[in-house]
N, C-alpha and C positions, 0 to 999 in steps of 0.2 A: 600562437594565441588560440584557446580553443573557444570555441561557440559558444557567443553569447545566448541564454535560456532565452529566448524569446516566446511570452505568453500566445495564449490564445484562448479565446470562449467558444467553445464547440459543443453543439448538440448532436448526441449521438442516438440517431435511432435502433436500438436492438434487433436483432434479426438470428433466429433460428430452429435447426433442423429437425426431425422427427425420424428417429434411427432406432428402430427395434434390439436390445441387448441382443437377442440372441440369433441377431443378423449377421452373416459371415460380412469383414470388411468388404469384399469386391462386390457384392447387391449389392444395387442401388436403393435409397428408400423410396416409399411412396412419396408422390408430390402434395405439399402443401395447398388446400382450396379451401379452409375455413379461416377466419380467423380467431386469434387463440386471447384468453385472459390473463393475467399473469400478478400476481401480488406478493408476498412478502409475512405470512405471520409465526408470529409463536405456538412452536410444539412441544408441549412438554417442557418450555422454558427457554428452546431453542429456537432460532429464527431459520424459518426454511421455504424456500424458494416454490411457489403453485403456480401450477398452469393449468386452467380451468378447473382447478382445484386439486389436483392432484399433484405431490411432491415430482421437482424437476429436475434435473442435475447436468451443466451445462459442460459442456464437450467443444470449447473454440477455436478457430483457424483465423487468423488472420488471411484476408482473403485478398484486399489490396487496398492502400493505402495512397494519398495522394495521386490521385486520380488521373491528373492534370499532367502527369507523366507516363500514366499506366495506358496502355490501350485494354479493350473489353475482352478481347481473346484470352488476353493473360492473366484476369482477375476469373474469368468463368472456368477458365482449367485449374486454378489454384482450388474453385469452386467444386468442382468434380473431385479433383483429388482427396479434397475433405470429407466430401460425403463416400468417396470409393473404400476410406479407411475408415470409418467409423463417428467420425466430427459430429457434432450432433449442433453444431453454429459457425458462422462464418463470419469477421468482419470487414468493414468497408469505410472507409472516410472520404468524403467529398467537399470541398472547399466553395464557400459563399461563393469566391467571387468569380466563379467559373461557373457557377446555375446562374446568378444574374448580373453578366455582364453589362445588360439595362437597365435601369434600374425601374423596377415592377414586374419584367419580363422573366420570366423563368423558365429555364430548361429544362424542363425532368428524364429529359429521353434515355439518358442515359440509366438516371437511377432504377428506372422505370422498368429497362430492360433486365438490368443488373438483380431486383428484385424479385424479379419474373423466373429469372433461369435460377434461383438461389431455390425459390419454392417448389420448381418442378425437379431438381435433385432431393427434394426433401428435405430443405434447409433453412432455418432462419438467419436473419443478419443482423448483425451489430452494424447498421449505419452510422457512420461518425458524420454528423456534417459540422465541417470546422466554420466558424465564423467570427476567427480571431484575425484573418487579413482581410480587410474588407473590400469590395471594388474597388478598378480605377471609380468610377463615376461620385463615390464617397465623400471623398476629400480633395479630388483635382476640380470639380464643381461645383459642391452642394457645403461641404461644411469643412472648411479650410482647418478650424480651430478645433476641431472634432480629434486630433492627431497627437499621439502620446511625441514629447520631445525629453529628451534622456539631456544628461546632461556628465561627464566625464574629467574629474579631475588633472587627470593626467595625460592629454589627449598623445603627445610625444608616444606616450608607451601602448595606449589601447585606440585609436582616433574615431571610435563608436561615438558621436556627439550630432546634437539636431535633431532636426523636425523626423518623423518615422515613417517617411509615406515617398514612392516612387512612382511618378507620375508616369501611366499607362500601363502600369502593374497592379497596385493597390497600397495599403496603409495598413498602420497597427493604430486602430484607434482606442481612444480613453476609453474605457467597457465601463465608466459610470456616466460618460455624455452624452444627455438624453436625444441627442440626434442618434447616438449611436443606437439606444434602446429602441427607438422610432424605427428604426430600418433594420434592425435586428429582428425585432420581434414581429414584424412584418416575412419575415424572411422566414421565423422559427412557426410562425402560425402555417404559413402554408404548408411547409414540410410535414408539419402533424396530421392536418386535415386531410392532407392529400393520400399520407401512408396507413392512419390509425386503423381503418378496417382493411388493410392489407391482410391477409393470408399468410406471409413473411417475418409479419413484425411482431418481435417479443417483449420488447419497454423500448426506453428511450436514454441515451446516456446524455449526462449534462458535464462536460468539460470548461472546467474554468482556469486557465492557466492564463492569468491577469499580469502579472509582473512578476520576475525572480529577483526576493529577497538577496540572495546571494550573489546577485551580479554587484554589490555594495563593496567599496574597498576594505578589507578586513574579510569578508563574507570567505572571500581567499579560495575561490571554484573556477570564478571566471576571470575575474579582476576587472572586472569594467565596472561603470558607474550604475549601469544598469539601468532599466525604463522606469523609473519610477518619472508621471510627470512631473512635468517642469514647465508647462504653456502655460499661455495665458488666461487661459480658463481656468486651469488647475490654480493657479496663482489667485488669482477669485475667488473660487472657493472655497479654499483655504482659509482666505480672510489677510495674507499678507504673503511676503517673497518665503517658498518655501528655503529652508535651508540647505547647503553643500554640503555633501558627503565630503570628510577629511580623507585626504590620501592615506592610503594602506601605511602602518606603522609609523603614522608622521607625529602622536602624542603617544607622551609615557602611560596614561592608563584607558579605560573606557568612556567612548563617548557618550557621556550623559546628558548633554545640554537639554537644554527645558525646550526648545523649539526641534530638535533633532527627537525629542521622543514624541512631541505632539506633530509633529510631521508624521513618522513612523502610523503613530495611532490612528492617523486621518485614513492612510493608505488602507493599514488592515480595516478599517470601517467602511471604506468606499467597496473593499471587496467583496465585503459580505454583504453589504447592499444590492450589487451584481447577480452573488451567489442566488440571494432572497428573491431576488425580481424575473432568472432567468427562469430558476426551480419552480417556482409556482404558477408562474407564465403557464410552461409544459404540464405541470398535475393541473391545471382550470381549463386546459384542451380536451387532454384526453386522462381521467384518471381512471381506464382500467388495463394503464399496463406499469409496469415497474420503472424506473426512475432510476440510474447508474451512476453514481456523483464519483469522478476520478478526480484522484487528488495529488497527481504526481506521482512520478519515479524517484525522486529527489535521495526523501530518507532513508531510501533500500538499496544505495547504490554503497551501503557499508557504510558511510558516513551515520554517526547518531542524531545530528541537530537537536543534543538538548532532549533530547523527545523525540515524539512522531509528528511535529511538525511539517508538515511538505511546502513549505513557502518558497523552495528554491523552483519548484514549479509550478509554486503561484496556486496550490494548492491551500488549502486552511481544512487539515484533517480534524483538530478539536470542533472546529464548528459544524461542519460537513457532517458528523455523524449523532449528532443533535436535530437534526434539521429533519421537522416531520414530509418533509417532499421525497426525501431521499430513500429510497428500498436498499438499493444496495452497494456498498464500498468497492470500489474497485481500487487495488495496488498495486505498483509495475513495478518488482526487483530486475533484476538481469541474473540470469544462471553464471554468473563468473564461475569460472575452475576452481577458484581457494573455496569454494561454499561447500561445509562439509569435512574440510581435511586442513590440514596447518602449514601455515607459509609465512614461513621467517617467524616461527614462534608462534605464529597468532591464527587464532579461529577466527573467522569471517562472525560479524556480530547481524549480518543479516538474515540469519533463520531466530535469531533472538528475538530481533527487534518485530520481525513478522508476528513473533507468538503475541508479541505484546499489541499489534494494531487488532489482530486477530480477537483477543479479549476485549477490547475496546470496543469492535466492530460490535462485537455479540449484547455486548451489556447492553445497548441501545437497540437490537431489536431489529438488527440489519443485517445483510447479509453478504459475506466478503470474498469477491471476484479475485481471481489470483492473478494476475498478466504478470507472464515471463517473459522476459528477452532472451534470446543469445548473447551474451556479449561478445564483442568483436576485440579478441586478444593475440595479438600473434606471438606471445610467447606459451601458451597454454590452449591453442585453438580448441582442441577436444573437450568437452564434457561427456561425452558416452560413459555409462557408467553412475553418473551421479543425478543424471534428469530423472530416473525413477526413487532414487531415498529423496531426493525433494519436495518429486509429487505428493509419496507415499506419508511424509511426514508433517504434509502442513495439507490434505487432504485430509487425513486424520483430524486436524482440528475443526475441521469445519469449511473451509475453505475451497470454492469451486475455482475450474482450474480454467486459461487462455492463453494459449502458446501461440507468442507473436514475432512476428519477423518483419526485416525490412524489408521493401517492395524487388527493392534492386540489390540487396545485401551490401549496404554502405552505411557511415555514422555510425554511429553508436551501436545498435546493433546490426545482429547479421543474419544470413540466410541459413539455415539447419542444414546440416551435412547429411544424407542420405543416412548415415550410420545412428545421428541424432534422430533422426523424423523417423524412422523406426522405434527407434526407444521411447517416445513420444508419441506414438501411436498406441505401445503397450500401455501405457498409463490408463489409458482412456478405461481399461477392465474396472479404476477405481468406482466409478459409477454407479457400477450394480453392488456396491459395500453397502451397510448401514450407513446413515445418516449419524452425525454422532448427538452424544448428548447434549452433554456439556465441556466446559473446558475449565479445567481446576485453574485456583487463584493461587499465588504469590501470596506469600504472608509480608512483605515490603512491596512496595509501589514509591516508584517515583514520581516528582512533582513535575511535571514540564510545564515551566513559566512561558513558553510560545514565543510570541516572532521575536520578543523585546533582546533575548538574551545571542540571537545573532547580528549584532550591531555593532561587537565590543571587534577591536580593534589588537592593537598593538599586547594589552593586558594579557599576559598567557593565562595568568589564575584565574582571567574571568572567560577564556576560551574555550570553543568549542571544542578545542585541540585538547585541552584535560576533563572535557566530559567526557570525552571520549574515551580517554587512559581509564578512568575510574570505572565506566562500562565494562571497557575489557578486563579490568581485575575483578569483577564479578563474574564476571564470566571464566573468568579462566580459575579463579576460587569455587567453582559450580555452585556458584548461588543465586538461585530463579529470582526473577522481580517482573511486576508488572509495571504500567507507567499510567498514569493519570493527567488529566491536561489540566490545566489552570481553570480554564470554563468549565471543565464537566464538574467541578470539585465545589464552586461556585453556582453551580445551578443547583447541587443538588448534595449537598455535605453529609448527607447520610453516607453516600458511597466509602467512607473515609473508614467509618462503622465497620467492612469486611477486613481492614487491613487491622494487622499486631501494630504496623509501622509505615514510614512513612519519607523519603530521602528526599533529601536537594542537595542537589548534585553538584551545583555553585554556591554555597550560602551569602556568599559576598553578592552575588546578582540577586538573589532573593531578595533579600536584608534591603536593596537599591532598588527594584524594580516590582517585588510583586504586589498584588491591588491590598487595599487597608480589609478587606473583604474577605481576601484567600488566607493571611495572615491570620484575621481573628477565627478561622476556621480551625486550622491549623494548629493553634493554640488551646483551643477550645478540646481538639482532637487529644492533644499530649496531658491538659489536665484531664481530664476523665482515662488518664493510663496508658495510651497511646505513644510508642516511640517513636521520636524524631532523629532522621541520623542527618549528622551537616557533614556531609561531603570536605574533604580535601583536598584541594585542587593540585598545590602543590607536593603532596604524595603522590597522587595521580601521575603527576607529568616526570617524577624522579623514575615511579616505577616503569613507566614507556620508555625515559632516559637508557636506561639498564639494559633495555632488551624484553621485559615482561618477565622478568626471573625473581623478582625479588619475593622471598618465599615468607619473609616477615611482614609485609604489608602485608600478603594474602591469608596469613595464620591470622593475622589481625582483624582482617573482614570475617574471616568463617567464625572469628570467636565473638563477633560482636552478633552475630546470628546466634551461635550457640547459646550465647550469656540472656538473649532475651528471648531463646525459645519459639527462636524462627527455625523453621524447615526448610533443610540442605541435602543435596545428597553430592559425593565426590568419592570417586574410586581411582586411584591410581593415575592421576594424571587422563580420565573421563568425564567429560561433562555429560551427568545424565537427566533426563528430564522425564517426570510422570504426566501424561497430559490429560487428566481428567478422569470421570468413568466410563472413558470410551470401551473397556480402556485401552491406550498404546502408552506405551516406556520406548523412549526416544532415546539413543544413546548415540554420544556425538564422541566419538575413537579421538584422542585427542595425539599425543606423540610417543607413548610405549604401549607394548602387547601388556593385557592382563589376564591372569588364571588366578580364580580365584571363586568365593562367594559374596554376592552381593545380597545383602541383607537391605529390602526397600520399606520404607512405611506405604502401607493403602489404607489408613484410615481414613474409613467412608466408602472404600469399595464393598462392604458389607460381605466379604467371603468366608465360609467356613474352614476350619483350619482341615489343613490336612493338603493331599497332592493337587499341582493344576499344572496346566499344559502353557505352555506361549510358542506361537509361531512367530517366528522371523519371517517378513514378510517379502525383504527381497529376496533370499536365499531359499525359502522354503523348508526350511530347517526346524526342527521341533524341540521345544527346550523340556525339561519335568524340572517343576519346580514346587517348593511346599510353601502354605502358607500356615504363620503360628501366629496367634495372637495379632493379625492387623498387621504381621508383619509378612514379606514373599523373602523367602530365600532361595537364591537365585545361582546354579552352577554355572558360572561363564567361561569361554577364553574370546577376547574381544582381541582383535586383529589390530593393529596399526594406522590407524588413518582411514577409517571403515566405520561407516553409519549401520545402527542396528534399530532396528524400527520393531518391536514387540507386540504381539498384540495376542490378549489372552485367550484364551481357546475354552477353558474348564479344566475339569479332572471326570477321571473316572466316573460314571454313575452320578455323577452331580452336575448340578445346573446354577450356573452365575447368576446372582443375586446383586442388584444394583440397587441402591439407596435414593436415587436419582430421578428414577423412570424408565420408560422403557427405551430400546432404539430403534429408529422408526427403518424399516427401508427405503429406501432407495429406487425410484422409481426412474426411469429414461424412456422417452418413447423414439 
């Protein structure tokens, strides 16, 4: 049975480095003894990251993580190592209930030291202090009913059931009971005042990982019932007995009962209440450093959820980047081996789904932290090779980068192979690039209805098992989409104004579930000329049936683009991608070689017709290419299972012309 997602609310205080670009990696840097500002605004339209006002661009190491296993020699030479290659930030996580084993008493010693040797290498850190297990002293003393109780259907198969709390270890308590808030925020106020005028520290990160959605039977990840409470507080107030999750496939369609969705709603509200109280807590401390809202690994682990929902980690990404406390998104994919190249037919839909949080992230005005993992795979252990088109391609969009590992190389992820943390050292050059502009929009956007539509059960057409198939037949039809969340569309229905169109992806959950609110939007959208496309569920899951071959569903999608004058581009079995007026052309080598010309639209790159250059930027490879009319005609032979990452250079005697703005550089200290 694998691991149950157990939340947590963790405040992470940022921390790091000051590394001259054009310092050889083995210098050390100067040590840190001021401290530094740090904010978040729009340039030129783009959001970009100041430290005492000047453009920053973050360089991470995970430096050690749970503490309470690590000893200090081994986080401070991870510490070394980072600044010896170039790192320019280091992070750290520390758990509540290991600073105050008493309750009032607090240990800083170690942080203390830990912050100290980070700043005399030249280092900032990302402190994470977790404070989603709480004391013993919490709930074996002081607040018995303070404690999330789960509650599990089928105990024979998962026996995860009961009170959440291990007397002389600690608890997972309710994160909306105000005893917990009480001794939280106790906990989260010292931590600010004691580090704000550190030397070390660069914001603050707010981790909310409250309960996984998906641990719910149906949710089909974990298979347990999962934390959602169940005490008798929770039972309180609520207002009556919350209701049982039904066992996995135990009715013919989706569970809709009227108490099973005002259940659901109470949760997502309790959490944003959390979200609301912890966020604001920390910007009323200290608001002159930046503000790091993670929201899960969840949807980047190749799974779609519908969206970019992150609830399986108890994340709530539509709200999270609404949220004026928050500077900046943080996201954790895993570098899996398929990412990139095709296994069993199929592209990995996680450099997709990135583009699309990455849009998301920017429209609001944030700025979006990249964390990778290793994934721990033993039939594909190696990614060498593919951690640099990675970087390269979703740096390009805007996207700073944090390459994380686990303390002892176990779970989920892993420890980087010496051949990896070389290739991952070279990345770090992305730095001294431009800043990019902007990031061009999808002429369709999909609707993601949020938590409600992972509830459904046994019903395959209302599954997240055929959102999924339909994803991947856009994707493998090469045809771009953005995604839009329920809320943001809702607060702010002009956004609807940039799209031709507009999908649901389930129309059957829509039609059931979405607010009388999003609906009248939405309609409003399609009379004033606006396409709406309703999704097929069950095409969807015939075409995954098949294997992903079926070449008439796919003529089907491209021509329903075509017919309304949405922008596609597809060569030869290549998914290619234009991202903006950075600009980069992103080309994803799908399953045969191509020779040939590729003929691209850049209207709105504003370029004069005639020759221009693109560099290939992992290869180093020079392409001549002409541009006619708005159009780039492109000589290629694109390799087999090989990312190409493009980025334009000019032509002769002529200077690129952007319609956009300018691009800023790129600053590192």
């Amino acid at each position: 049975m694998g691991k149950p997602k157990v939340g947590v609310l963790c405040l992470a205080l940022v921390v790091y480095p000051l590394l001259l670009a054009a310092e050889p990696a083995s210098q050390p840097s100067p040590s840190r003894t001021s401290p530094v500002s740090t904010v978040v605004r729009r340039i030129n339209g783009v959001p970009v990251l100041l430290a005492n006002g000047r453009p920053f661009v973050l360089k991470v190491w995970t430096a050690g993580l749970h503490l309470g296993s690590q000893d200090d020699a081994t986080v401070k030479a991870r510490m070394s190592w980072a600044a010896a290659h170039g790192f320019n930030a280091v992070e750290i996580m520390v758990q509540w209930r290991l600073i105050e084993s008493t309750r009032g008493v607090y240990d800083w010693t170690r942080i203390d030291s830990l912050m100290d040797s980070a700043a005399s290498y030249g280092l900032y850190v990302l402190l994470t202090i977790e404070a989603g297990v709480a004391p013993p002293w919490f709930a074996d003393d002081l607040y018995p009913d303070a404690v999330f109780v789960t509650y599990d259907p089928n105990p024979a198969q998962h026996p995860i059931s009961g009170r959440l709390a291990i007397s002389g270890y600690g608890s997972l308590p309710i994160f909306y009971h105000p005893a917990y808030w009480k001794e939280a925020d106790a906990f989260f106020t010292a931590a600010i005042n004691r580090y704000k005028t550190h030397p070390a520290l660069f914001g603050y990160d707010l981790c909310v990982f409250t309960t996984g959605e998906y641990n719910y039977p149906g949710g089909n990840t974990y298979g347990i019932a999962g934390f959602a409470d169940y005490s008798s507080y929770t039972r309180r107030l609520f207002g009556r007995d919350p209701p049982i999750p039904l066992e996995e496939y135990s009715q013919p369609g989706p569970d809709t009962r009227p108490d099973w969705m005002a259940w659901s709603h109470f949760r997502i509200q309790k959490k944003r209440e959390a979200l609301d109280h912890f966020g604001m807590l920390i910007k009323s401390l200290d608001p002159d450093h930046v503000l790091v809202a993670w929201t899960g690994n969840s949807p980047l682990w190749g799974g779609w959820d519908n969206g970019l929902i992150a609830e399986a980690g108890g994340g709530d990404y539509p709200y999270l980047i609404s949220r004026p406390y928050v500077d900046v998104i943080r996201g954790g994919p895993q570098l899996a081996p398929d990412l990139f190249r095709v296994v069993n037919g199929k592209l990995s839909m996680v450099p997709f789904v990135l583009v699309a949080m990455i849009q998301a992230t920017q429209r609001h005005g944030k700025l979006f932290l990249l964390q990778t993992e290793r994934v721990v795979n033993s039939e594909a252990p190696d990614v060498t090779g593919r951690i640099t088109a990675w970087a390269e391609a979703f740096h390009s969009l805007g996207a700073q980068l944090l390459w994380w590992q686990e303390p002892q190389g176990e779970g989920v992820s892993g420890a980087w192979t010496s051949a990896e943390r070389a290739e991952l050292v070279s990345t770090l050059k992305l730095a001294n690039r431009p800043l990019v502009e902007r990031i061009s929009r999808a002429d369709l956007a999909f609707v993601d209805l949020g938590f409600e539509t992972s509830k459904y059960y046994a019903d395959d057409t209302l599954s997240l098992v055929s959102a999924t198939s339909q994803v991947q037949a856009f994707l493998d039809a090469g045809l771009p989409f953005d995604t839009l969340s329920a809320d943001e569309i809702m607060e702010e229905p002009a956004v609807l104004d940039r799209y031709k169109a507009v999908g649901l992806m389930i129309p059957r959950a829509y039609d059931l579930l979405a607010p009388a609110k999003l609906k009248a939007i939405i309609a409003d959208f399609q009379a004033r000329g606006g396409v709406v496309w309703r999704g097929d569920p069950e095409k969807g899951r015939k075409y995954a049936a098949g294997g992903y071959t079926d070449t008439t569903y796919l003529d089907a999608l491209r021509a329903y683009y075509d017919s309304h004058g949405l922008t596609r581009h597809r060569y030869s079995g290549h998914d290619l991608q234009i991202w903006g007026n950075k600009p980069y052309i992103f080309i994803l080598s799908r399953s045969t070689r191509f020779t040939g010309t590729l003929e691209l639209s850049i209207k709105g790159w504003d370029l004069p017709d005639g020759p221009i250059t693109l560099l290939e930027i992992n290869s180093g490879e020079i392409y001549t290419a002409r541009v006619v009319r708005s159009s780039l005609h492109l000589e290629i032979t694109l390799a087999r299972g090989k990312p190409y990452l493009l980025q334009l250079q000019g032509g002769p005697n002529r200077s690129v012309r952007r319609s956009s703005g300018r691009v800023m550089p790129a600053v590192t200290r």
